[in-house]
Each structure stands twice: as structure tokens, then as C-alpha cells.
N, C-alpha and C positions, 0 to 999 in steps of 0.2 A: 519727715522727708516729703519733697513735694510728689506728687502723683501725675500722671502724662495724662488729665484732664485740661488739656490744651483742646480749644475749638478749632476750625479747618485755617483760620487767619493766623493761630501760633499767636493768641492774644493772651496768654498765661491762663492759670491755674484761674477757677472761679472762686470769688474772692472767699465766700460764704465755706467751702472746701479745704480752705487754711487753716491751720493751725493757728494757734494764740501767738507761739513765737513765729511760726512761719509771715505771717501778717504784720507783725511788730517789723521782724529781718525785713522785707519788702518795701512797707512803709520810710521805714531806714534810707534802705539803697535810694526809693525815688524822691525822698527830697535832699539825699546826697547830690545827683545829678540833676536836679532841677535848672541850675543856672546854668549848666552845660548844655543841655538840652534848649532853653532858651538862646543862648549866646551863639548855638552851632549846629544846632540839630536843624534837619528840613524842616514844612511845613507839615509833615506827615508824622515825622518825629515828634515834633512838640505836640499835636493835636494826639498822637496815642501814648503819646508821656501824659498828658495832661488827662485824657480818657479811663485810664489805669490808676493813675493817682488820686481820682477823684472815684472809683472802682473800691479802693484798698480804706479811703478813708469812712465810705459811706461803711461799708462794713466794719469797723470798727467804731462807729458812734451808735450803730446797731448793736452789736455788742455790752457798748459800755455807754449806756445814755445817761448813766449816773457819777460820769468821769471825775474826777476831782477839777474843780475848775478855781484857778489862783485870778480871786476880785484884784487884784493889781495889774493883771495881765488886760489889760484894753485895745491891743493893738491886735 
């Protein structure tokens, strides 16, 4: 469950604070709305979507530097 370690901006949970699934769940949601966020979000929106999403990812290559990586995958 998450914890009300929110800073004074309400910028979420720090990332390193998460759980394995809570992190996974997160990661999920923001690149569910990534195109929304693009297509219709402010410039403030997209720049703290993209700030958090790039937040959630660094810590999970932190995490897992040993990820399974599929050679087919080039893109």
C-alpha cells in the first residue's frame, strides 16, 4: 500500500519507497496515459507526466540492471 510520502508539490510517492508491485502498478498506469497526456494534457501536464515517468523507470533499471532483454526487440 502506498504511504503519504508525497513532497509539498503532491509529486507522489518517491520512487525508490515503492514496492515491487506498487512500481510495476504505476509504471502500468503512466504509460496507459501517455498519449492522453500528449494529445491533451497542458504543458505542465505533460512535463510532470514525463518527469514521474522517467522517475518510476530509472528506478526500476536500478532495481533490475539484469532485466531480461529480447535481441529481436530493436526498437
Amino acid at each position: 500500500m502506498l504511504t503519504d510520502d508525497t513532497d509539498d508539490l503532491g509529486q507522489g510517492v518517491s520512487p525508490d519507497a515503492l514496492t515491487e508491485e506498487e512500481l510495476l502498478r504505476e509504471l502500468a498506469s503512466l504509460h496507459g496515459t501517455r498519449h492522453d497526456a500528449l494529445r491533451h494534457g497542458s504543458d505542465d501536464a505533460l512535463a510532470n507526466h514525463t518527469r514521474r515517468t522517467t522517475e518510476l523507470e530509472r528506478e526500476y533499471l536500478r532495481r533490475y540492471p539484469s532485466r531480461e532483454i529480447d535481441p529481436a526487440r530493436v526498437r
